[in-house]
Structures are given as C-alpha cells and as structure tokens.
Residue frames relative to the residue before (quaternion, step in Angstrom):
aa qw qx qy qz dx dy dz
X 1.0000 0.0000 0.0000 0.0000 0.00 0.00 0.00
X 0.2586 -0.7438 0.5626 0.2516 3.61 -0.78 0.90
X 0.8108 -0.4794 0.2538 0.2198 3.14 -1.84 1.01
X 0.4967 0.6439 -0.3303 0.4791 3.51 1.81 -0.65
X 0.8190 0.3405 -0.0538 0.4586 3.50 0.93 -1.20
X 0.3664 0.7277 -0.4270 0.3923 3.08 1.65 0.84
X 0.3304 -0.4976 0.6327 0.4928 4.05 -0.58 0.39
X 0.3986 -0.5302 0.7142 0.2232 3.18 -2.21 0.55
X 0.0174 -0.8206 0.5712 -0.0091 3.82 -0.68 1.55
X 0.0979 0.8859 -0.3566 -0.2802 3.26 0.23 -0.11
X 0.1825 0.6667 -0.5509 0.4676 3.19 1.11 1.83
X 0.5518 0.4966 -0.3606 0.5647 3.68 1.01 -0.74
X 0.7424 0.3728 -0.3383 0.4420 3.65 0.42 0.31
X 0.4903 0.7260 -0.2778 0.3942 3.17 1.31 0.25
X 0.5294 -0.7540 0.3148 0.2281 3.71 -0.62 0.71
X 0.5272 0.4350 -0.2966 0.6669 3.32 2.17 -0.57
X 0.6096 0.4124 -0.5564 0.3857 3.88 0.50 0.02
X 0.4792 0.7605 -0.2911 0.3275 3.60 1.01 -1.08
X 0.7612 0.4750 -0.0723 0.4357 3.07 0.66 -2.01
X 0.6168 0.5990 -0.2378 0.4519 3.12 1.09 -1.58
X 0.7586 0.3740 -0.2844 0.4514 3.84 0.60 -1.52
X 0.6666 0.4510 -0.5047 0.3124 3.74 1.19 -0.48
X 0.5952 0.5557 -0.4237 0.3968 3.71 0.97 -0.29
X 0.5370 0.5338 -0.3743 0.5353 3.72 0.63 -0.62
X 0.7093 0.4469 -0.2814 0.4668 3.87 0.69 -0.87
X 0.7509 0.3300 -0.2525 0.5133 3.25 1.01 -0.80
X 0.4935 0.5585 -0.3785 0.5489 3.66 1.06 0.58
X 0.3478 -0.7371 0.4281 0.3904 3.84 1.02 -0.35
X 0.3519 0.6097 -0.6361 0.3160 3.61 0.68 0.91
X 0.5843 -0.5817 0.5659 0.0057 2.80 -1.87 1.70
X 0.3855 -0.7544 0.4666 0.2542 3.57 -0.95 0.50
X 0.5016 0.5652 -0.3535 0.5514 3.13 1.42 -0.07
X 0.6139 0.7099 -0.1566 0.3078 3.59 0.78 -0.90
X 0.6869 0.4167 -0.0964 0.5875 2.88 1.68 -1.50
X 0.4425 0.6039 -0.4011 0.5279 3.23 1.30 -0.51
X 0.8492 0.2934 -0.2600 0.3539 3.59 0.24 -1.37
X 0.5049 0.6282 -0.4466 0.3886 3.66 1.05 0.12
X 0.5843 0.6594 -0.2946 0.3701 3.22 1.36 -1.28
X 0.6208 0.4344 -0.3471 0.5527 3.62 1.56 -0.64
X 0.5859 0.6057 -0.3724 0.3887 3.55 0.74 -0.22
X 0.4776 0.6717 -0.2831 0.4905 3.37 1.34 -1.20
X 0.7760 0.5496 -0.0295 0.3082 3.51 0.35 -1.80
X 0.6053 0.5229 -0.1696 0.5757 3.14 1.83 -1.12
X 0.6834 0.3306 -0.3223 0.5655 3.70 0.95 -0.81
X 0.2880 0.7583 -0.4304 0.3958 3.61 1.00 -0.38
X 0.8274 0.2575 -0.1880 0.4624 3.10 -0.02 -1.83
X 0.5051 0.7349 -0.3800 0.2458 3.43 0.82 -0.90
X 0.6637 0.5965 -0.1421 0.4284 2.51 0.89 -2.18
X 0.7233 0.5576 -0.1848 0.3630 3.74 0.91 -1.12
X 0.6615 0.4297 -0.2248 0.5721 3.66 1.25 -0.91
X 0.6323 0.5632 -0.2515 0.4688 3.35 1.16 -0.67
X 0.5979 0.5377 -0.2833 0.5226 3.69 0.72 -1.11
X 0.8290 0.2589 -0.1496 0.4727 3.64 0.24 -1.43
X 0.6447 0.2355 -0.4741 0.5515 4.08 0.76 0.98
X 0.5261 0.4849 -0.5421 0.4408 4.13 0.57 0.36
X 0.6302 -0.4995 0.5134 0.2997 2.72 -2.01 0.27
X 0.7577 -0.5875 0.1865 0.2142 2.90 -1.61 1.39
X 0.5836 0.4624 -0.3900 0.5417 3.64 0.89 0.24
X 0.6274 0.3856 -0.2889 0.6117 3.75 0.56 -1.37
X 0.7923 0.2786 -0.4255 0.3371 3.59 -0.37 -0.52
X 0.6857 0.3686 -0.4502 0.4374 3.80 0.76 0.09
X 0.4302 0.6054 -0.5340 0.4042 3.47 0.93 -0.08
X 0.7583 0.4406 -0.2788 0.3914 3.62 0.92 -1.31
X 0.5172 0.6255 -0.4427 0.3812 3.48 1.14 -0.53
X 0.7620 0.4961 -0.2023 0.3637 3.41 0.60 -0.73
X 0.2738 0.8023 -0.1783 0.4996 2.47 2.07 -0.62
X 0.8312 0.1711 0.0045 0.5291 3.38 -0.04 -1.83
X 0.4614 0.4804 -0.5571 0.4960 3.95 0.75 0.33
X 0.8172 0.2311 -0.2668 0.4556 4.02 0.05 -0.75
X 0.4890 0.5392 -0.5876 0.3533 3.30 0.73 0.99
X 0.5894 0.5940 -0.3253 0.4404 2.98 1.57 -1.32
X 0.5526 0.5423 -0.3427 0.5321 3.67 0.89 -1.13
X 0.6617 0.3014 -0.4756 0.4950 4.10 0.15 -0.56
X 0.4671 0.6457 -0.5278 0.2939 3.80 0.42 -1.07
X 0.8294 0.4352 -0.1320 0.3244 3.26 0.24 -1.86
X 0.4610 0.6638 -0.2523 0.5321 3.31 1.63 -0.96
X 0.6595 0.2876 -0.1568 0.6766 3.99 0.62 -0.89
X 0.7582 0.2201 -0.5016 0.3536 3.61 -0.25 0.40
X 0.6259 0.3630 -0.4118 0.5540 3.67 1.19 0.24
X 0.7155 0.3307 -0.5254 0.3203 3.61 0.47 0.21
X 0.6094 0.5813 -0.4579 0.2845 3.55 0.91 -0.28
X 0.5278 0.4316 -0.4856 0.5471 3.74 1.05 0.10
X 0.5732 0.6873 -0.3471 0.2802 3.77 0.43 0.09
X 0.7165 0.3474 -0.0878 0.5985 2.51 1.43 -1.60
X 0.2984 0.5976 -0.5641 0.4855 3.79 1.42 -0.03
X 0.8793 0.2732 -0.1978 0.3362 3.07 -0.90 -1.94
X 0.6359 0.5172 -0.4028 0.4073 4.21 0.25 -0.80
X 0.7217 0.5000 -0.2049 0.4327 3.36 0.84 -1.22
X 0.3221 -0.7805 0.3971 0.3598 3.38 0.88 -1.20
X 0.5172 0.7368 -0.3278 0.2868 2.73 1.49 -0.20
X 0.2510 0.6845 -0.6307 0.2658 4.01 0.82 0.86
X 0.2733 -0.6731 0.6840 -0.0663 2.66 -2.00 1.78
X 0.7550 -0.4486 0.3737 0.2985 2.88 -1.79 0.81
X 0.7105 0.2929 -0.1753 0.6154 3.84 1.31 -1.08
X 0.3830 0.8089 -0.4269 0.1294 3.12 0.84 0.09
X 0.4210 0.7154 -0.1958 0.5221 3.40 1.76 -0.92
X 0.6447 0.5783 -0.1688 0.4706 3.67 1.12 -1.28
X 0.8522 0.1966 -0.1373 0.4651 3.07 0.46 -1.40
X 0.4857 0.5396 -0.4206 0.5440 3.56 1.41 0.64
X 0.8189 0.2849 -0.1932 0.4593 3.44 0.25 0.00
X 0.6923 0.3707 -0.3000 0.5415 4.30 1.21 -0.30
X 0.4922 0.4905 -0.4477 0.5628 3.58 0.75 -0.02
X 0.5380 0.4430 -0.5041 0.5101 4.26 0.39 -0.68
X 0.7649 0.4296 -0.3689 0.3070 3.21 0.06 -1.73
X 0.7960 0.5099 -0.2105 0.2490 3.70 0.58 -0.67
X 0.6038 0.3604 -0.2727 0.6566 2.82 2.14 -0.13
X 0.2733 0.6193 -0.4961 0.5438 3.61 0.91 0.99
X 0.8217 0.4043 -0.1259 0.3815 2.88 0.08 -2.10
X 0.7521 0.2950 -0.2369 0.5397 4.09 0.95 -0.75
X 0.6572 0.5383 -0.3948 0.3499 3.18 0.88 0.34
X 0.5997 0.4551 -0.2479 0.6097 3.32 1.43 -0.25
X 0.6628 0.3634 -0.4506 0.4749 3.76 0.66 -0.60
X 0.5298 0.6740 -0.3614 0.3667 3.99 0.98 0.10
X 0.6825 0.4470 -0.1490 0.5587 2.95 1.56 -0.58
X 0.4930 0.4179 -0.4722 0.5995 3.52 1.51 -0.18
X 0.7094 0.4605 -0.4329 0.3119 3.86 -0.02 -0.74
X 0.7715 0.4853 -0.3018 0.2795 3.07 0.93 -0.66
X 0.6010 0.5395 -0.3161 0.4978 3.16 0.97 0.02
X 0.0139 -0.8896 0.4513 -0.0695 3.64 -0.24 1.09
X 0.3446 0.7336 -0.3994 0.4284 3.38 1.26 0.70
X 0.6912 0.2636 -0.0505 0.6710 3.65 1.28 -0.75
X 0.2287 -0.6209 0.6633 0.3497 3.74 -0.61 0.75
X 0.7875 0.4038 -0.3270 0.3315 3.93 -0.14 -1.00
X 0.2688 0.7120 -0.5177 0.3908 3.52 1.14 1.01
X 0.6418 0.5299 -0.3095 0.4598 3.50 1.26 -1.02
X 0.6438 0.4905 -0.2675 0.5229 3.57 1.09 -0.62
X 0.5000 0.6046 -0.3782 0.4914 3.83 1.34 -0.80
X 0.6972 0.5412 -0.1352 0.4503 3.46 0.85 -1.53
X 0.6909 0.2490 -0.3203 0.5984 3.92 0.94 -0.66
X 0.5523 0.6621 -0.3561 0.3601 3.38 0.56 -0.22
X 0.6392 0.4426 -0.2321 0.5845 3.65 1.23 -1.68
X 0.6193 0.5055 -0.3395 0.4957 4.28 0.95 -0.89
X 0.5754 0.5958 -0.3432 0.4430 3.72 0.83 -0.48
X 0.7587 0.3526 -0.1690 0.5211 3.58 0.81 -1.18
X 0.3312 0.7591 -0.2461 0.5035 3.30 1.37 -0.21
X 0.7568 0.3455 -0.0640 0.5512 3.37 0.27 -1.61
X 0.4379 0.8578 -0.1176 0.2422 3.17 1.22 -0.83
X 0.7859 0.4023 -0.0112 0.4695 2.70 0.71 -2.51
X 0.6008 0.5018 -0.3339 0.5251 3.50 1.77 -0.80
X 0.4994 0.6930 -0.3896 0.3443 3.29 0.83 -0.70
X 0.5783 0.5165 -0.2194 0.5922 3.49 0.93 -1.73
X 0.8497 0.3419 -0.2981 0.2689 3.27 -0.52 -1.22
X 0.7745 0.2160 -0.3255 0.4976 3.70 0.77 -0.26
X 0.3104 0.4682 -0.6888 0.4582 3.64 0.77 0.91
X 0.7903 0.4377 -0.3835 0.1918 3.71 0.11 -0.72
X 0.0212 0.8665 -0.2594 0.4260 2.88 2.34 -0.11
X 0.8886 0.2363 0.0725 0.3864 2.62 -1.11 -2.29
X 0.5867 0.5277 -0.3954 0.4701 3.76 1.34 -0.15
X 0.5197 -0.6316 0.3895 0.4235 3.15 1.15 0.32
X 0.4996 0.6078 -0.4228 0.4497 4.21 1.12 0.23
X 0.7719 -0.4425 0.3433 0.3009 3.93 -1.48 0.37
X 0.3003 -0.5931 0.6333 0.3962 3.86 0.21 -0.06
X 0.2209 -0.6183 0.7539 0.0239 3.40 -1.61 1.30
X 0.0895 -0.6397 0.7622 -0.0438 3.16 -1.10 1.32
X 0.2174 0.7699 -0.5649 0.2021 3.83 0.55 0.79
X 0.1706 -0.7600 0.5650 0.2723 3.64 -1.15 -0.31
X 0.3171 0.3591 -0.6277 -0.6136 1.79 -1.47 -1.59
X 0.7555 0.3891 -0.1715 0.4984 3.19 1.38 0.16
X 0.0722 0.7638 -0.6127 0.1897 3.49 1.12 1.34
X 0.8591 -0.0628 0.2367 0.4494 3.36 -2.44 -0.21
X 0.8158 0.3738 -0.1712 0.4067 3.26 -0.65 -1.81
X 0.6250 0.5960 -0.3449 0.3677 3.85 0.74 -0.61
X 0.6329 0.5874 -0.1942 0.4655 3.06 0.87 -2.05
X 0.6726 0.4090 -0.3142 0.5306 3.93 0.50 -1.26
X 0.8353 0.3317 -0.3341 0.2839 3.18 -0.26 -1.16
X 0.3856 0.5413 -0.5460 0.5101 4.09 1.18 0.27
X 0.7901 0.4640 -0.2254 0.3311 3.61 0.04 -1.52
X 0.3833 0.7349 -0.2530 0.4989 3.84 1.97 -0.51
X 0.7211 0.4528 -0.0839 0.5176 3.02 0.37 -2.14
X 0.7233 0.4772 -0.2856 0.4093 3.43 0.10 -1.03
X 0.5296 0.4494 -0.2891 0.6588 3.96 0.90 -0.97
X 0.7748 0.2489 -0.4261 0.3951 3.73 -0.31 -0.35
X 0.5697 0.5114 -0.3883 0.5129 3.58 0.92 -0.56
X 0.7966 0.3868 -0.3235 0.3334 3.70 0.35 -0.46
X 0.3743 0.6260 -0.5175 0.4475 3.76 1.59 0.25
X 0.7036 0.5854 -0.1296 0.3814 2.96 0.74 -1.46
X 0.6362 0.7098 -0.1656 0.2528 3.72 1.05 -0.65
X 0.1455 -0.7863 0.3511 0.4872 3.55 -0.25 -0.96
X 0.8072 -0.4059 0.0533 0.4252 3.69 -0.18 0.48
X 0.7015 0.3868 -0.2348 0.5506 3.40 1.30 -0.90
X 0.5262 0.5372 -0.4287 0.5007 3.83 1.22 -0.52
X 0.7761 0.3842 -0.3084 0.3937 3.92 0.51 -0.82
X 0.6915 0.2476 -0.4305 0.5246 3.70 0.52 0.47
X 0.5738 0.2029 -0.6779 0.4124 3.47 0.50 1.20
X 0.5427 0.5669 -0.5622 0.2608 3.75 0.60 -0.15
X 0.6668 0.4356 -0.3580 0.4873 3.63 1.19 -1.04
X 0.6319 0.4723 -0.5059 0.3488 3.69 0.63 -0.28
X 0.7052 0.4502 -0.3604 0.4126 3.68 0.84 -0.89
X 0.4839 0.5573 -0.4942 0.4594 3.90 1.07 -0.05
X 0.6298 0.5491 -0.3500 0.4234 3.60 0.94 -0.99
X 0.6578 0.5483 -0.2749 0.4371 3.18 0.54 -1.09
X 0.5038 0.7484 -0.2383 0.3596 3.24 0.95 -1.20
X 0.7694 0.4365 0.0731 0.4606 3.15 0.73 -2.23
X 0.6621 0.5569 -0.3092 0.3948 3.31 1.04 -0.59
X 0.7752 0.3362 -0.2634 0.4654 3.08 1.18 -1.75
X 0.5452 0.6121 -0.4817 0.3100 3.76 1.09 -0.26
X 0.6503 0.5559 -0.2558 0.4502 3.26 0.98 -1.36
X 0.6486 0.3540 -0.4735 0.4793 3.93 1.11 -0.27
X 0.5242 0.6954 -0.3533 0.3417 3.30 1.09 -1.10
X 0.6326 0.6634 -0.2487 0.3127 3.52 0.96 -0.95
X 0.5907 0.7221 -0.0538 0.3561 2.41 1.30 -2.34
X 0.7311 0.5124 -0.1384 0.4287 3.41 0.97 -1.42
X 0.7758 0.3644 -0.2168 0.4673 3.23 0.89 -1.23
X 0.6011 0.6375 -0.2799 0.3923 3.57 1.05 -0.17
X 0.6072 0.4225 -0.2881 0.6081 3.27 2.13 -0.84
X 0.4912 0.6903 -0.3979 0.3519 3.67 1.21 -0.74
X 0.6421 0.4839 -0.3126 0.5058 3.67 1.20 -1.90
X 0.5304 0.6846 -0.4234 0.2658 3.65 0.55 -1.39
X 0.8647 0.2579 0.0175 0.4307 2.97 0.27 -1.74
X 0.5516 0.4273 -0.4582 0.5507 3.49 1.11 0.53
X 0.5417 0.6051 -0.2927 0.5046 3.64 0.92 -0.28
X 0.7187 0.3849 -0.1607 0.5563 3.66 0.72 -0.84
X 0.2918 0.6970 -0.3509 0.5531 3.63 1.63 -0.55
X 0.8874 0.1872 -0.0874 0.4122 3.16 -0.70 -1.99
X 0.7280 0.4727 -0.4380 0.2339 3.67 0.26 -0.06
C-alpha cells in the first residue's frame, strides 16, 4: 500500500510502536499475520460483549473489560502490521489485501456484537447489522475514491479509530454500571456509530464528487 493510502496515525510515529514492530519482526511475525489476528481479536471481542452483558454482575464486567482490550489489541495489530511491512521489508504483492479486509471484518463482528448484546430491544440486532453495514461503507467510499484516481479519505467524523473508541468507552462504562443503565449505554453507543458511520459515508461521497467536479 502506498503512503498516500496510508490512515494518518500518529502512533506509527511513536517509539513504543517502533520497538514493539522491531520485536514482533524479530520473533518471525508476518505482516499479514498480524493483520489476521487482528480478526481474531474482534471475534473474542464480540464474544466477550454478548457474554459480559447476559452474566452475572461480576463475570460479566470482568468480561466487559475483557472485550474493550481486545478491541484496543485489534487496533494495536492494524497499526503494527504496516510497521512491520515497511521496517522489515517484508511488503507483499497481497499485502494491500490483508491490510485493508481483516479491518472490514473486525468492524463488521465487532459492532454486530454489540447489537446481540443488548437484549432489551429485539431490533437492536438489526441496529447492530445496520451500524456494521455503514462501517463497511466508510471503506467502501474511501477506496472508490481511490479507484477515481483521488487520495483515500480517512476523514470522519466517524472513521476506524472513532467507531472503536465509542464502543471502548461504552464497555468500560458498562462494568461499572447497573444492568438496565448498560443496555441503554451500549444501545446509545450503537446508535452513536451508526448515525456517524452514515453521517461519514455522506460527506466523504460529497468531497469525492466535489473533488472530481473541480479537476
């Protein structure tokens, strides 16, 4: 992936990311690899999420927290595996692939975890495929503009790093909670995510096509 079509992190400039990707390199981890763990992350994630919010009130906040520092590792592997790409050398022809569909899938199960888990509303489950839909979306947008021959927009107001860190916040607030307060906090984080992630959607096709306009 060229540097144009890189998310701006500005952790990737950081001396514990540095360090972090040279040990993972000097361990024989694969940039593609980390990529695929990051979907692993995402899978217990959700787990961690439907589970937490029907256990009993100790086990199920143990798991909330649980599934916030998975999400936190998720994200952690999708900024070190371009790290260990570029330091290492080790960029691949598919490499581009497994940087960029593994997000979409741990978007996509990480948010429909958060519709299941909430069970106070049946049409939460539909809130929850709905919020993963726009999700997929926002990437969607951004590398059509790509292929329009324009910069990838990694803009929000509801990009990657947004979308998690609502659904984060919201798991830590709900260890902490009592039972009926945490499935409207997780429902209003959903909500949250849905309309940002459409909201996003919109303005990102809006730049697209005012951008192609002016040239």
């Amino acid at each position: 992936m060229h540097a144009v079509d890189r998310r701006p992190i500005a952790s990737r400039d950081t001396r514990w990311a540095h360090t972090s990707a040279r040990w993972l390199q000097a361990q024989g981890a694969s940039p593609n690899g980390i990529s695929i763990a990051s979907i692993f992350c995402s899978l217990l994630a959700a787990m961690c999420l439907f589970c937490g919010m029907h256990a009993a009130i100790w086990q199920g906040r143990m798991l909330l927290l649980i599934a916030a520092l998975l999400i936190v590792a998720r994200l952690i592997c999708n900024l070190l595996d371009g790290l260990v790409a570029v330091e290492g050398g080790m960029q691949s022809p598919g490499g581009a692939v497994y940087n960029d569909l593994p997000d979409r899938i741990s978007d996509a199960v990480t948010l429909l975890g958060v519709g299941y888990s909430i069970s106070a509303w049946s049409w939460a489950v539909d809130l929850g495929w709905a919020a993963a839909l726009f999700a997929v979306m926002t990437a969607y947008v951004r590398v059509l503009g790509g292929a329009c021959g324009l910069p990838q927009r990694f803009s929000g107001p509801f990009a990657k790093q947004q979308r998690m860190l609502v659904i984060i916040v919201a798991a830590v607030l709900c260890a902490d909670l009592p039972v009926p307060w945490q499935q409207w906090t997780m429902l209003a984080a959903l909500l949250l995510v849905t309309f940002g992630s459409a909201l996003t959607v919109v303005l990102r096709t809006r730049a697209i096509l005012r951008d192609l306009a002016a040239q």
